[in-house]
N, C-alpha and C positions, 0 to 999 in steps of 0.2 A: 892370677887368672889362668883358665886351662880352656880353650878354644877346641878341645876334640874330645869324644867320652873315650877313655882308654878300652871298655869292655866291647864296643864296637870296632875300636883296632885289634883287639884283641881274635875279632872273629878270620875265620881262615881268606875272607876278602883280599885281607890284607897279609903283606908279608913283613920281614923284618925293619926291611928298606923305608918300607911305610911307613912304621912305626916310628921310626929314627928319624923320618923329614917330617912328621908330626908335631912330634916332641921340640925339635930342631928351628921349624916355621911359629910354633904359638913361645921360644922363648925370644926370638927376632922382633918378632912383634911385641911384646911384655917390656922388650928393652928399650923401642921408639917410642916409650907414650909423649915424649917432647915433639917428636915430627910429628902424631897425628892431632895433636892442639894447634900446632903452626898451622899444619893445611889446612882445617876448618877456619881460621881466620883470612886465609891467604885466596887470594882470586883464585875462584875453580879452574884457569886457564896454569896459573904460574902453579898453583898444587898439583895440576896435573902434572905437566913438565919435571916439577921439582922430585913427585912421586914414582915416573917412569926411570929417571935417571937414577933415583936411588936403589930400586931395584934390580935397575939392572948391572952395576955397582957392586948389588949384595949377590950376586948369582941368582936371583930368582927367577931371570929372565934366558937362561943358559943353553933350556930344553929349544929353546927357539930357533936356534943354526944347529941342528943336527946332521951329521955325517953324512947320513946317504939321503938321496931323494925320497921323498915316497914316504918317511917317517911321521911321525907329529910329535908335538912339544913335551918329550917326556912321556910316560906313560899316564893316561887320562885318570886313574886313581892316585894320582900324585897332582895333575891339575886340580883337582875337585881339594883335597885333602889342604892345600896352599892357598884357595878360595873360603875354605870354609874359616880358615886361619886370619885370613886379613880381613874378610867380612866382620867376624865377631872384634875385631879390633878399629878400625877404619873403613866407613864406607869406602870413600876416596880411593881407597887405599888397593882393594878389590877391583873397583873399577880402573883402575891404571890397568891394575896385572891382567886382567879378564881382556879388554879391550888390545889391549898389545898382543895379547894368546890370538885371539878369535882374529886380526889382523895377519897375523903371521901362518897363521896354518895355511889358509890354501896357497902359499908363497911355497912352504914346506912340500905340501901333497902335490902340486900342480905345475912348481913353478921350473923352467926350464935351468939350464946349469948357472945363466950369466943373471937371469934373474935371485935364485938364491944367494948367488957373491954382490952382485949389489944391493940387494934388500937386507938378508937377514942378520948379518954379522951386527951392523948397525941399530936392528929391533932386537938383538939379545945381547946386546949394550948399555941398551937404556938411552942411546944417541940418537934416533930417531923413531919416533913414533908412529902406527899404523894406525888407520881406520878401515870398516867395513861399511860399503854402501851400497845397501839392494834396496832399501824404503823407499817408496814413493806414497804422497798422499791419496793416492788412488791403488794404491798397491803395494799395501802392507803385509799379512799372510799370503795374500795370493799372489806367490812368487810370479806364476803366468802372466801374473798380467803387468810386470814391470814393461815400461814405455819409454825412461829415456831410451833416445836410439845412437846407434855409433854405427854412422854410413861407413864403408867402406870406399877409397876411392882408386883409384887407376892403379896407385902407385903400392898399392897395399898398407896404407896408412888409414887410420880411423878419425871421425868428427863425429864428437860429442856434443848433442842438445838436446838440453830437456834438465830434471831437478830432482836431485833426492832430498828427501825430508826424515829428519829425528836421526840426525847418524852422530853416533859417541866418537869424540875424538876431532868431531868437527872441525872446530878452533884450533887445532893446537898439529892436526897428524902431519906429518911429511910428505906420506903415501896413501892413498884410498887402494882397498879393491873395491873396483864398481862393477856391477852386474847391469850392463846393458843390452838392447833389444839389436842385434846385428842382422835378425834374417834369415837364418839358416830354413827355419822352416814357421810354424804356428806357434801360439805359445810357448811352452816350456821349450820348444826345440830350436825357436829360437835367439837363444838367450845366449851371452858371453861373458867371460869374465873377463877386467883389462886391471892395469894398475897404471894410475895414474899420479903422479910427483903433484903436492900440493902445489908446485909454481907455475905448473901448466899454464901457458895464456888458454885465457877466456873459460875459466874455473874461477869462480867466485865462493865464499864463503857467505853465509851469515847466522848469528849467534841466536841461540833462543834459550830461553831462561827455562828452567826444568823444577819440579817441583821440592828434589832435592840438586842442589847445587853442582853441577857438575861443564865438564866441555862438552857442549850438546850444539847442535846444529843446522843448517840444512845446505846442501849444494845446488848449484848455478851454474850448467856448462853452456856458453855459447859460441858455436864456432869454435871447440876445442880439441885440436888436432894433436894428435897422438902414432908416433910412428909404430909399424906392423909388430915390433918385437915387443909391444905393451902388453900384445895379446896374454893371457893366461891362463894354461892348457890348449884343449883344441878347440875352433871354433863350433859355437851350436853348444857348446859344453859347459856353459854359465849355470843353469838348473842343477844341474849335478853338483859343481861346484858347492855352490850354495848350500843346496839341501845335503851333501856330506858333513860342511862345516855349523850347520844350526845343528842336525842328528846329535853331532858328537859333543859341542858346547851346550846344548839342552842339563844336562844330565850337572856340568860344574853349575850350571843357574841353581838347580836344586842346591846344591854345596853350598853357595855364598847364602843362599834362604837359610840353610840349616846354621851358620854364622849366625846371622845376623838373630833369629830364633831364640837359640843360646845364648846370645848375651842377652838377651831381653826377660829370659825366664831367671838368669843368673840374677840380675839384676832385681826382678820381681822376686825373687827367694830370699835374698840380701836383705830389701826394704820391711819385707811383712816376720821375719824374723826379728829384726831391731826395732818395730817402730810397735810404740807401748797402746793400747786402745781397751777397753772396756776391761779392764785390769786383770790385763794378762799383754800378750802381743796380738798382732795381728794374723799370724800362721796360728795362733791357735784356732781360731774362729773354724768350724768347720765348711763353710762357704770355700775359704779361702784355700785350705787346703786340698777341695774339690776342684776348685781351678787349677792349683799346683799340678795336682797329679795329671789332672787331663791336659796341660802343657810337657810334663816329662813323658806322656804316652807318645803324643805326635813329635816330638824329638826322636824318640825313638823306632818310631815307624819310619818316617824321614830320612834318618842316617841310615837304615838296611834299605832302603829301595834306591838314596843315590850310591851306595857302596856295591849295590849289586848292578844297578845300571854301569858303572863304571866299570867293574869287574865283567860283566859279557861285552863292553866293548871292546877290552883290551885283550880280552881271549878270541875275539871274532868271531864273535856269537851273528848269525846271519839276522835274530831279531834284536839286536839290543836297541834298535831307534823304538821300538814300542817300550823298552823298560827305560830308554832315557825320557823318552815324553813324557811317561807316566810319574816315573819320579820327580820331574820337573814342576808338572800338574801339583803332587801331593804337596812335597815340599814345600814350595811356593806359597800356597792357599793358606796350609797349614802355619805356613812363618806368620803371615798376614794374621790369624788368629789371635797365635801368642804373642806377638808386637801388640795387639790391641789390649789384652788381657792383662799384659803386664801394664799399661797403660792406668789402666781400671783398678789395679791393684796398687798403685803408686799415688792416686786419684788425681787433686793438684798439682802436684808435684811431679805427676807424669804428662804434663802438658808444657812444663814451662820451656821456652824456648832455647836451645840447645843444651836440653837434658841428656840423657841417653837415651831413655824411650823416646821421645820427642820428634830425636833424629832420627830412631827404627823406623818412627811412625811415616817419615816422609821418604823414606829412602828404601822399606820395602816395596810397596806401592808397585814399583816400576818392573819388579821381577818375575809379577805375574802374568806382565806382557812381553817383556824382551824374551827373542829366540822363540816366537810363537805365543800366542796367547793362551788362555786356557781353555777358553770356547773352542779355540781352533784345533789344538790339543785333544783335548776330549772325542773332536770329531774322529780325529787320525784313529786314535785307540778302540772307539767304537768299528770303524771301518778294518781294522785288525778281527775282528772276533769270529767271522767268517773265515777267515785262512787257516786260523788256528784252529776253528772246529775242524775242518776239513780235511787237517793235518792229525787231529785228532784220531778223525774218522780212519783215515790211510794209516791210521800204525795200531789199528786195531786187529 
């Protein structure tokens, strides 16, 4: 199996280094097809566990305690590139690493000195596990209007009350960052980030079943006190937080799509090539291979918009949140397509219960709402086209 197209690493995106953890991540994965049979049978809570520690184990989790403050996990075309890898291999398997990433960064970007020696060494371990919690059922994209609140009191310690809902990682993390409503000012301004140890008194968990199986959950703070040094970054500073860390993991969602894509077109190539029908195969039929092609198009658009979203992030490109969004958007939608096509192409057989399509089918789903949805998405980009004229107009 080959989880990345060589002619797209091939483009100047990428560099040598690339190529080499490319090549390096889909032979890793090619060599665990034992662990990803275990996890699919095994509680999504003990696969989680069993999958965070293993990678972290195999070095995949490394970029995670970096040197200096200020950094993030490796270079974001090495995120995406190790996403797209373990997607096309194991859902589960994406979701460990993705969730421990998107956990860990604003610890990396944010987090003060004692906070990174007690957090991170441990999350690029594979020894303890992060979550991310900004959701609320009232305040899902619209970051503004997250409500739990974290009073402050006399002593400069915080009390958490109120609930997140749909956070990965639920069940199983160590550590939350939570984005609660402290005060600072209105809205976005004010909002904070804290991290809180899963044994917190008066932090409760509970489990909710997900369409594909995973640690999914919601939080329950009541009366949950939390000493001043929880804080993370400055206060009023939660909105920033947040929205640096969706910007820049937008762009790996695209990647794990583009995984998850590729095996399903791989898969549908496989089937219609050996499977014998009106005497001849099934790729001969010209339907079939009208589908084909129109699935290796959107692969291929797919992989140049998250390779160049990732490549203007890492250069500090001042708009790469519009080319992460937007690869996000393509990608996504477009996986969703070819997940279904290849479906259709399989017919019976791409329904039966944990097939490979089967499983695409229920485990892309979820990518074109995580990190923004596409409705919401679309808006952001639309609301970009105005600046960019503008800027157009100014360098005329």
């Amino acid at each position: 199996m080959t989880s990345h197209d060589p002619e797209i690493l091939g483009l100047p995106f990428y560099d040598d280094a690339h190529r080499a953890l490319a090549a390096e991540a889909g032979a890793w994965c090619d060599a665990h097809l034992v662990l990803w049979e275990e996890t699919r049978e095994a509680d999504p809570d003990a696969a989680g566990r069993r999958l965070v520690r293993t990678l972290g184990e195999a070095g995949w989790l490394a970029g995670l305690n970096p040197a200096e403050p200020g950094d993030h996990p490796g270079d974001l075309r090495a995120v995406c590139l190790r996403r797209e890898a373990l997607a096309y291999a194991e859902d589960l398997a994406d979701f460990a690493y993705s969730i421990q990433a998107l956990s860990a960064t604003p610890i990396i970007r944010f987090g003060s000195e004692r906070q990174r020696a007690d957090w991170l060494p441990g999350l690029a371990a594979g020894t303890l596990i992060g979550a991310f919690a900004v959701s609320e059922k009232e305040a899902g994209s619209d970051l503004a209007a997250v409500a739990l609140s974290a009073t402050k009191d006399a002593d400069g310690s915080y009390v958490l009350d109120g609930r997140k809902a749909w956070i990965a990682n639920a069940t199983i993390a160590d550590v939350f960052v939570v984005i609660a409503r402290t005060g600072e000012g209105p809205g976005a301004l004010g909002l904070s980030a804290l991290l809180v140890p899963a044994d917190t008194p008066g932090l409760r968990v509970e489990p909710v079943d997900a369409t594909a199986p995973r640690s999914f959950g919601q939080l329950s703070f009541e009366d949950c006190r939390l000493p001043a040094e929880a804080l993370l970054g400055r206060p009023g500073r939660g909105f920033v937080v947040a929205v640096d860390l969706l910007e820049r993991f937008r762009t790996t969602v695209g990647a794990a799509a583009l995984g998850f894509a590729r095996r399903a077109h791989d898969t549908a190539l496989a089937h219609t090539r050996a499977r014998e029908a009106y005497g001849a195969t099934l790729f001969d039929l010209q339907l079939v291979k009208g589908r084909l092609a129109d699935m290796e198009i959107t692969l291929n658009a797919s992989a140049l918009m998250v390779a160049r979203a990732a490549w203007e992030t890492d250069r500090g490109s001042r708009s790469f949140a519009r080319h992460s969004n937007m690869a996000k958007v393509y990608a996504t939608e477009a996986a969703q397509r070819t997940v279904d096509d290849a479906v259709q192409l399989l017919g019976a057989a791409g329904i039966v219960r944990d097939g490979v399509t089967e499983r695409l089918y229920r485990q892309i789903r979820s990518l074109r709402i995580y990190e923004g949805s596409t409705d919401v998405l679309r808006m952001a980009i639309a609301g970009s086209l105005d600046m960019r004229r503008a800027a157009r107009v100014a360098a005329a």
